[in-house]
N, C-alpha and C positions, 0 to 999 in steps of 0.2 A: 668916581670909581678909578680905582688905583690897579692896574696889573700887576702882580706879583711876579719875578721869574721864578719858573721851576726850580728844583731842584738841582738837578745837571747840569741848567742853562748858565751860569754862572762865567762870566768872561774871566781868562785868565788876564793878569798884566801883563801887559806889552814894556811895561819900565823893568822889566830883570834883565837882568844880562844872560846873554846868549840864550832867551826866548825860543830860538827855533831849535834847540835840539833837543827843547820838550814839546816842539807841538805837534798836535794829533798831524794833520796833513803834512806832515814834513817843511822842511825848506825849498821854496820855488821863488826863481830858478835857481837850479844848484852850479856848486861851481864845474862841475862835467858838463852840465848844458850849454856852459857860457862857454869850456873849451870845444865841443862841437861846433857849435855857431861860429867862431874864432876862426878853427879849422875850415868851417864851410866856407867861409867866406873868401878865406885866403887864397882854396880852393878855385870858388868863383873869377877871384883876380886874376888867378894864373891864367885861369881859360880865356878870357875877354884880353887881356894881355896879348896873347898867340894868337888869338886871331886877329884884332886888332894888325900886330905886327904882319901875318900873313899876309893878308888884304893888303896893307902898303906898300909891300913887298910886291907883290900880283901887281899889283896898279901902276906903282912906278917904277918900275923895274927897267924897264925899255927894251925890253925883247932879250934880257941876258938868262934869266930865267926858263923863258919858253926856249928858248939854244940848248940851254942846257937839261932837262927834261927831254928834249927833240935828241940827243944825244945818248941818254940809256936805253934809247930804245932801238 
């Protein structure tokens, strides 16, 4: 016994050029997604960055820091 596909079921080629801008589900991921991700990320570094930099700041400072804070107040 042999399955027949349906009608519908029918695989499109994947050998045509530029495939995804006829397929049914779209293109994933798109190139917006990959500039968020990009941006996210970038984002992410900055943060981990500054605090990074804070904390060593904090830590070895040698009390010039805490003087000066101690100072606008």
């Amino acid at each position: 016994m042999t399955e027949e596909p349906l009608a519908g079921d029918e695989e499109k080629p994947l050998a045509q050029e530029n495939y995804w801008e006829t397929a049914e589900w779209g293109p994933w991921p798109t190139r917006r997604n990959n500039f968020l991700a990009a941006g996210l990320a970038s984002v992410f570094v900055l943060v981990l960055v500054t605090a990074v930099t804070l904390v060593m700041l904090i830590h070895y400072d040698g009390g010039a820091l805490t003087s000066l804070v101690a100072n606008f107040e």
